[in-house]
N, C-alpha and C positions, 0 to 999 in steps of 0.2 A: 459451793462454799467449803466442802472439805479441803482446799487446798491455803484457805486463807485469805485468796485473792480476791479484792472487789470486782464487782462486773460495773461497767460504766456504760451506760446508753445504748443498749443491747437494745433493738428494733425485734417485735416477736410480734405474731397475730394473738389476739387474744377472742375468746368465744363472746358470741354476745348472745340476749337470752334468745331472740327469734332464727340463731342458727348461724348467722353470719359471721365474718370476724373482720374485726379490728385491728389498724395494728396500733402497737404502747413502747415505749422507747421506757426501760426501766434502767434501774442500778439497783446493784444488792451489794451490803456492807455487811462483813463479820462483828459479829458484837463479841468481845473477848470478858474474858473474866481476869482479875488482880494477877492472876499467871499467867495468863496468856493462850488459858486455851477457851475456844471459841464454845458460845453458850446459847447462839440465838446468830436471827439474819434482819437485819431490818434492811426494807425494801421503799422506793419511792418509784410509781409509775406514773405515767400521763400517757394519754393518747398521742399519736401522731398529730393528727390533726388539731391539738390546741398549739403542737408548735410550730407548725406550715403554714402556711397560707391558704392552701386548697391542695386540693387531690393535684393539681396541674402542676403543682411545683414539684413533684415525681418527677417532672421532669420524660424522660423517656420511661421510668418505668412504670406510668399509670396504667398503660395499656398489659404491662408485663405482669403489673400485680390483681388487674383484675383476671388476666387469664388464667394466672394460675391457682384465684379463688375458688373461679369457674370452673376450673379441671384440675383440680389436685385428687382426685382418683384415679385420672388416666396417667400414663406412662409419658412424663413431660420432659423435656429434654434444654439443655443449653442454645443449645444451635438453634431450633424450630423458636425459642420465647427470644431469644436475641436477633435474630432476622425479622421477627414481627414488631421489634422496636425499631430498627436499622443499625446496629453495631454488631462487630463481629464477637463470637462467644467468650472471647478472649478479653474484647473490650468490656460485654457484659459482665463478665466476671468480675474484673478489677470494679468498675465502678457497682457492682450491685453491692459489692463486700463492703467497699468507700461509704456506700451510701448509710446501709443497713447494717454494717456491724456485722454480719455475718454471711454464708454461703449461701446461693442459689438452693442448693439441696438441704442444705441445716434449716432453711425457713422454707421451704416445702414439707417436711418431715415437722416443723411443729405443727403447720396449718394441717393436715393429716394428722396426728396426734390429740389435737384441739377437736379435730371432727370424731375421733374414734371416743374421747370422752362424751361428748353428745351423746352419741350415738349409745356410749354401754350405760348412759343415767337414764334416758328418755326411752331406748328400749330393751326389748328384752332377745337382739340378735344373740348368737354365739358370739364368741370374740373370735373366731376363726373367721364366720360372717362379717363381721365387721371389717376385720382387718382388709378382705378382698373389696368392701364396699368404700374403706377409706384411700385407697391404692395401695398397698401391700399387696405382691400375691406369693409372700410366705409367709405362715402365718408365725413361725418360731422368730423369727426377722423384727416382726411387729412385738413380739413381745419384750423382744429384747430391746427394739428402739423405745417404748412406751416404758420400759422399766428405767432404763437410764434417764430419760426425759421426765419419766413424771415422779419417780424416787419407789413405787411400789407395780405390782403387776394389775393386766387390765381385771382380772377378777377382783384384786384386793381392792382396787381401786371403786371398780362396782358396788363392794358393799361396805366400802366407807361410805359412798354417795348416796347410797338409796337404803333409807330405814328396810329393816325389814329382811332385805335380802341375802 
């Protein structure tokens, strides 16, 4: 929102409490003040699923989004999740972006990001630890993708989440 610009139907996983994630099709509007500089964000989210039908109307990427649920710590690729749909990476590309609003890797990197929060509220890994157990395997990389994404670093983020710490 520092740029001013609204986000419109942006597709993101979001955490749910038992670990898993969901995805939420949101938009975020800048709220401006009499001069026109910006003072606040109001946001409206919904689940995917109250606007589909069913997981089936993915279409070809049900299969591509459970795998990448299932394995976003390992080192996942275009080519290997696009052949296990039937389209070529290319084709995946253009229609995951179509679909989802965004990149193959940008929504890999939040479902990764969404798990490394889990993971620094719920335990007490390092964030080095973590970063390897959410697939990062550097951990300066992760901090720096987790700083951009989530507005603060994985420690400060830590002990806003957990009294105490």
């Amino acid at each position: 929102m520092r740029t001013g610009i609204p986000t419109i139907n942006v597709v993101a996983p979001a955490p749910e409490e038992e670990g898993s994630n969901r995805l939420i099709i949101g938009s975020k509007f800048p709220l401006k003040d009499r001069q026109g500089t910006i003072i606040g964000v109001a946001g409206i989210h919904r689940s995917v699923d109250e606007t589909r039908a069913a997981p089936q109307s993915y279409g070809p990427f049900s299969k591509a989004m459970q795998h990448i649920h299932e394995h976003y710590q390992e080192a996942l690729n275009t080519h290997d999740i696009a052949s296990m749909v039937g389209l070529s990476h290319r084709q995946f590309n253009r229609r995951f972006h179509r679909f989802f609003n965004t990149s193959l890797c940008q929504y890999l990197m939040r479902v990764r990001i969404n798990a490394a929060c889990r993971l620094l509220t719920e335990t007490d890994h390092s964030v080095t630890g973590i970063a390897g157990e959410v697939g990062f395997y550097d951990q300066s990389h992760f901090s720096r993708t987790f700083t951009r994404l989530m507005g603060l670093s994985p420690l400060k983020y830590r002990k806003r989440h957990i009294p105490g710490a």
